[in-house]
Structure formats: structure tokens, C-alpha cells
C-alpha positions in Angstrom: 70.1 101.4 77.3 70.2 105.0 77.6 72.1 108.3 76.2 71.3 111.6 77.9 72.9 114.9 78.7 73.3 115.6 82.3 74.8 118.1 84.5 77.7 116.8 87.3 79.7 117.4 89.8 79.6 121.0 88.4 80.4 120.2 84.8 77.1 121.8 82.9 77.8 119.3 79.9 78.4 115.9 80.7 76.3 112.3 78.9 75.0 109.6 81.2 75.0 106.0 80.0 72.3 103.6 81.9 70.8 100.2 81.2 68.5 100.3 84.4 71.6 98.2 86.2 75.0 100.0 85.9 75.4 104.0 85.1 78.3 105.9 83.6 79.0 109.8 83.1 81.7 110.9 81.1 82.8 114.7 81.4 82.9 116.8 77.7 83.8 119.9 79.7 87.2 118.3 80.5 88.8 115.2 79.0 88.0 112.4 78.1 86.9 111.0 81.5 84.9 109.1 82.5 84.0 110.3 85.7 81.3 107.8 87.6 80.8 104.4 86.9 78.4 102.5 89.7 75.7 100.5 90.5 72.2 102.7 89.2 71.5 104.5 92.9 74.7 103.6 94.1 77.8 105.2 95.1 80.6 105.6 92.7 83.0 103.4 92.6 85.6 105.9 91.0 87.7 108.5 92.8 86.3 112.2 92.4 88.5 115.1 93.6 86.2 117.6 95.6 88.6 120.0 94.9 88.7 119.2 91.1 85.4 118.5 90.0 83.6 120.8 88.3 86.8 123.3 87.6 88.0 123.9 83.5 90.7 125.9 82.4 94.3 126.5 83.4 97.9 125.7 82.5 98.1 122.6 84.9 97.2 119.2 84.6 94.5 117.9 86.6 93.7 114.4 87.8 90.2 115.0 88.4 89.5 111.0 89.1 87.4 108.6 87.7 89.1 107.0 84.5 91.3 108.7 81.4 93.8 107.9 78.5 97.7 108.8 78.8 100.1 107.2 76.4 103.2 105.4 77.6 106.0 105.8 78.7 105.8 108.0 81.1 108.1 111.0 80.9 107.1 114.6 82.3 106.2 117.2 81.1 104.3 114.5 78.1 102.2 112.4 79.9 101.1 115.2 81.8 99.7 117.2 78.8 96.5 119.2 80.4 93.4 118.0 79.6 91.2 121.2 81.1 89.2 122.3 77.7 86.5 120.8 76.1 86.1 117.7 73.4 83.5 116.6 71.0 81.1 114.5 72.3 79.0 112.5 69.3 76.5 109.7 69.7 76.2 106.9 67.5 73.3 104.9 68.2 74.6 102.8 71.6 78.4 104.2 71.1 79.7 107.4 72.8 82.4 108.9 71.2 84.7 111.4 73.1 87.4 112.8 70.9 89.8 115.4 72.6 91.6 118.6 70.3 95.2 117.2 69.3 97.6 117.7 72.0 100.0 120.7 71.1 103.0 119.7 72.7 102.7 115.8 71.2 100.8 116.2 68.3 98.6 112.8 69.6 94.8 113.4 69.6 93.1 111.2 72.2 89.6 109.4 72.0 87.5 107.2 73.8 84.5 105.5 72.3 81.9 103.7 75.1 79.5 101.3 74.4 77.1 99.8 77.4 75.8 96.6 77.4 71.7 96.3 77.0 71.3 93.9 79.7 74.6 93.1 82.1 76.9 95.2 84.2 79.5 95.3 81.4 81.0 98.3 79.2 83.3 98.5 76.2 86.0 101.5 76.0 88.0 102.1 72.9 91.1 103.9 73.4 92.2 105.8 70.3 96.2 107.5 70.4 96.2 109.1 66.7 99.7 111.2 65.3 98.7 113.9 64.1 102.2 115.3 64.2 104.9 116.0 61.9 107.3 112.5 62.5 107.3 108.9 64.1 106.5 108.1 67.5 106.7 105.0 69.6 104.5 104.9 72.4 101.9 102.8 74.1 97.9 103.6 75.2 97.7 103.8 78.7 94.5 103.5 80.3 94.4 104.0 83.9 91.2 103.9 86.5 91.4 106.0 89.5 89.6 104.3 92.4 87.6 105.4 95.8 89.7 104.8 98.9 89.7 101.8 100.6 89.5 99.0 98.2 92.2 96.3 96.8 93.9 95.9 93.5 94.0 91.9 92.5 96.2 90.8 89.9 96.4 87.4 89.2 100.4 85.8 87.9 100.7 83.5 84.8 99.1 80.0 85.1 102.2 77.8 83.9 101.7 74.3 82.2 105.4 73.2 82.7 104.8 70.3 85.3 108.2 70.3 86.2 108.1 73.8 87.1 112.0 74.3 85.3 111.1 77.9 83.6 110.1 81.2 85.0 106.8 81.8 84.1 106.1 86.1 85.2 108.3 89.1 86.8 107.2 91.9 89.2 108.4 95.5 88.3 108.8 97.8 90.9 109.3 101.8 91.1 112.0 103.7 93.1 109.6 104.6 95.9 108.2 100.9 96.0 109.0 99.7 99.4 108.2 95.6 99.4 108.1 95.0 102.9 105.2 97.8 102.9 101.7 95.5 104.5 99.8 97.2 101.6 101.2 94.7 99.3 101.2 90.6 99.0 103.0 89.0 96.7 101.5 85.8 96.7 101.6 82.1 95.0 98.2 82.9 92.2 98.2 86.6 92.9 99.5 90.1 93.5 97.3 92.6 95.8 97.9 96.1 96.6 95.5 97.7 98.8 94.9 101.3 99.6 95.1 103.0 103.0 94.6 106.7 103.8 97.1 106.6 106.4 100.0 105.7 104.1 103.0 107.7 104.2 104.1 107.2 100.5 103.0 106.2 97.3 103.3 102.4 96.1 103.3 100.6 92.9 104.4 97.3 90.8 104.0 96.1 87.2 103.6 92.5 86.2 105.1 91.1 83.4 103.4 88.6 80.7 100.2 89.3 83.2 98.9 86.7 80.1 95.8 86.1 82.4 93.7 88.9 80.4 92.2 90.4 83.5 92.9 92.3 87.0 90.4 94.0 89.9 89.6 96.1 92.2 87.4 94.9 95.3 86.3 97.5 97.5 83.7 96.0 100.4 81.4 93.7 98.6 81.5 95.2 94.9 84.0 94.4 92.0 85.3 96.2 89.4 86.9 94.1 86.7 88.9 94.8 83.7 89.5 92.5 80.8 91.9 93.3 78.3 93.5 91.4 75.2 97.6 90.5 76.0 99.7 89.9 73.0 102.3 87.2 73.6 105.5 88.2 72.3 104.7 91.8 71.4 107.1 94.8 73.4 105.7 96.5 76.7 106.5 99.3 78.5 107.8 99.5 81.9 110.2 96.5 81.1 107.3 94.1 79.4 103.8 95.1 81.9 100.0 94.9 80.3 99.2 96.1 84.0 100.5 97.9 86.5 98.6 99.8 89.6 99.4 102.7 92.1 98.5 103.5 94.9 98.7 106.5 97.6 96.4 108.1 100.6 94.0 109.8 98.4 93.2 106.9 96.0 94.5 103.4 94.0 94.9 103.3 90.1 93.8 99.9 87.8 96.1 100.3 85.0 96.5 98.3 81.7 98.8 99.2 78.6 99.1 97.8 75.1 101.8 97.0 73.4 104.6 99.4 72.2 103.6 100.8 68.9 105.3 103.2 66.2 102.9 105.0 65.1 103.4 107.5 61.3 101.7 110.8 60.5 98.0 109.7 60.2 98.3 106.5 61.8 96.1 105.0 64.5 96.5 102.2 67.2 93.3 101.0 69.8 93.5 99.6 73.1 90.6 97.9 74.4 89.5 97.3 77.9 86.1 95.8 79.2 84.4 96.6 82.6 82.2 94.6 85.0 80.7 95.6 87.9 80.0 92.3 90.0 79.1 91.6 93.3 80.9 89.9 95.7 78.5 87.3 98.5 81.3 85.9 100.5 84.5 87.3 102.6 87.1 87.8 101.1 90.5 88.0 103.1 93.3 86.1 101.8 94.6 84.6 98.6 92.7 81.2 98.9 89.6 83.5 99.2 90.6 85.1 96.1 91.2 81.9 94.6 87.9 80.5 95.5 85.4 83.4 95.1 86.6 86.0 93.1 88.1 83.8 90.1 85.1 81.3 89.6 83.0 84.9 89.8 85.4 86.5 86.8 85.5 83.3 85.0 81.5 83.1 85.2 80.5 86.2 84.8 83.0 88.0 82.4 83.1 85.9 79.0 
């Protein structure tokens, strides 16, 4: 496994992370982000704005693509603090640790810290909200993955072991633009999709709640992107109780997960942890017994 400085997309400073079998680049001009995350000699899997890349500086926020840390709920102009100046970049034997100046207008200083696996298609990111401010805050990390067009969001609903079938078991959340009779999405019996077209007029996007399954994915052709993260049964969530959520519009779909509410005092620290695979996909996958079939025996193998 491998730690070098690279130049890309424009960005002079930037660290690439290889073990011969996956490769990430996180940006230290800008950020945190992790901007690519791929097969090694293939295409990125993450969304990169052409228009973006490359480009520091300025008043506005930026999405730039690939993968970043906001904390929840989301309320403008907070969430949308700009993230255009550099951070520290420090190594630490296999860990990458990207910490970002405290945000002015929050007083929250961001961080991510990467770690690759030596010998599978698997990375760890840390999420780090500290308050460095002057009072209280309640809030949540937010990590969200911007994705190439033309893939699918999977999200698989609560497993229930009441045979009789008497309680509800999970609840879909939905935002003032989400239009349910939209073909994009398919609310299923086992799963939620949402699937990304450039022709779409308008935005889209669902939470689940008590998504108690620990993982959700993004299959675009035959590659996999999977995200496991740790749910806490009984803690508070935003968005009305969701671990995940996902968005989606012309340009690009998001993979989302959030932890749990969290005051956080001067000085204090909370982490939200979220672990990738990259998988390959050998079979068709089309409909929710496909996903059912293929793609959960695959997470359940190849994830753990």
C-alpha cells in the first residue's frame, strides 16, 4: 500500500493512496475531498465537475464531486460553509489525515482520516466534526459521496423477525421536490432504488428510517460501490430518524449516511465511520430479485 504526492485534475497538491488494486486521491488544495476512488487504470467512479476541478479560492461554495464531510441538519447558509482553501495533509504510517482550518461562521473544524486496505478493495474514512466554538451545538456528521452519472442507489429496508408481520418495521422520508410516481425511483418489498438520468427535469431524494441493515450502494454498469456504516438502535437521527439518505439530479447521484444527533461542548469531538468496497458485479442486474440474489450474497461475502 502506497502514500504519494500527486498532481490532479489541476490541483498541484493532492496524495494518492494505491494497494496495486483500488486508488484514491484526496485534494489538500481544497477540502477535505476525496476526489477519485476507482479501480487502479480505471475510470473514477466519483463525480468530477469539469468546471470545478482544479479551481481554489472564492466566497462561494463549491461542490467540486467526489466525496466530503457536512454536518447535519441542513440549513443554509451553514451547511454550505466554503471549503475553497487549503488543509493539513499529515501521514501516519498507512493513515491519511486531512484536517480543514475551523470553519468561521460555525466554529466546527472538519477532518477526515483514510486508511487503505493492504490487500482488498476496501477503505476506512474517519469523519471528525470538532467545536471549536464558544457554546453547545447539536448536530450530526454527514458524509455524502457524489457519484458519476448513470448508476443506481440501492438501499436495502429493515429485515423484520415478527412472523406475524403486526409492527411496522422502517419509514421512507421524502423532500418537497420528491415526486413518487417519478420512474427513477422503486420502492420495493427488500429495497429502495433511485437511479440517475441526465435527462431528468428535477432533483429527487428519500431518507430511510432505522435503515438497521448497516449498508447501501451504488451500481453503475458492472462495478459496485458499497458503504458500510455502524446504525445505533434507539439513538436520534436527522431528517426525522435516517442513517441514509441519497439525491439525485441530471449532473450526478449522492450515497449519503449520517450519525446520530450529537451535542457536542467546546472541545468536544464526535466520529462517524463509513467503510468502502469497490466490487464487481458478473451477472445482470435489473430488478429487485436480481438485487436480492446477486448483489446481497456479494455484500454479505465480500464486505465483513
Amino acid at each position: 500500500m502506497n502514500i504519494e504526492k500527486t498532481v490532479y485534475a489541476g490541483w498541484p497538491n493532492c496524495y494518492r493512496i494505491s494497494n496495486g488494486i483500488v486508488e484514491l486521491v484526496a485534494t489538500t488544495d481544497v477540502g477535505p475531498r476525496l476526489i477519485r476512488f476507482g479501480f487502479v487504470g480505471g475510470r473514477n467512479e466519483f463525480k468530477e465537475y469539469a468546471d470545478q476541478v482544479g479551481k481554489t479560492g472564492g466566497d462561494e461554495w463549491n461542490i467540486f464531486g467526489g466525496h466530503r464531510l457536512w454536518h447535519s441538519p441542513e440549513r443554509k447558509p451553514r451547511s454550505y460553509s466554503p471549503d475553497n482553501t487549503p488543509i493539513e495533509a499529515k501521514v501516519e504510517g498507512v493513515k491519511l489525515i486531512l484536517t480543514q482550518p475551523v470553519e468561521p461562521t460555525t466554529g466546527i473544524r472538519k477532518q477526515m482520516i483514510v486508511e487503505m486496505s493492504a490487500d482488498k478493495p476496501a477503505v476506512r474514512v474517519t469523519h471528525v466534526l470538532r467545536n471549536q466554538g464558544e457554546w453547545p451545538i447539536e448536530l450530526s456528521a454527514w458524509a455524502l459521496t457524489v457519484m458519476a452519472q448513470g448508476g443506481q442507489c440501492i438501499i436495502p429496508f429493515p429485515r423484520h423477525d415478527d412472523p406475524a408481520g403486526l409492527l411496522p418495521t422502517h419509514g421512507v422520508i421524502l423532500w418537497p421536490y420528491t415526486d413518487c410516481t417519478d420512474p427513477r425511483l422503486k420502492l420495493g418489498r427488500w429495497y429502495a432504488t433511485l437511479r440517475q438520468d441526465p435527462r431528468a427535469q428535477r432533483p429527487m431524494k428519500i431518507g430511510v428510517v432505522r435503515a438497521c441493515e448497516e449498508w447501501m450502494a451504488h451500481l453503475r454498469d458492472d462495478v459496485l460501490f458499497v458503504k458500510r456504516y455502524d446504525f445505533a438502535a434507539g439513538a436520534s437521527y436527522p431528517d426525522y430518524g435516517c442513517p441514509v439518505e441519497t439525491y439525485t439530479n441530471d449532473e450526478m447521484l449522492e450515497v449519503e449516511t449520517l450519525g446520530p444527533l450529537t451535542t457536542l461542548d467546546t472541545g468536544e469531538e464526535l466520529q462517524h465511520v463509513e467503510r468502502w468496497y469497490l466490487l464487481h458485479v458478473d451477472k445482470p442486474v435489473s430488478t429487485e430479485e436480481d438485487i436480492e440474489t446477486v448483489i446481497a450474497p456479494l455484500v454479505a461475502r465480500e464486505t465483513r
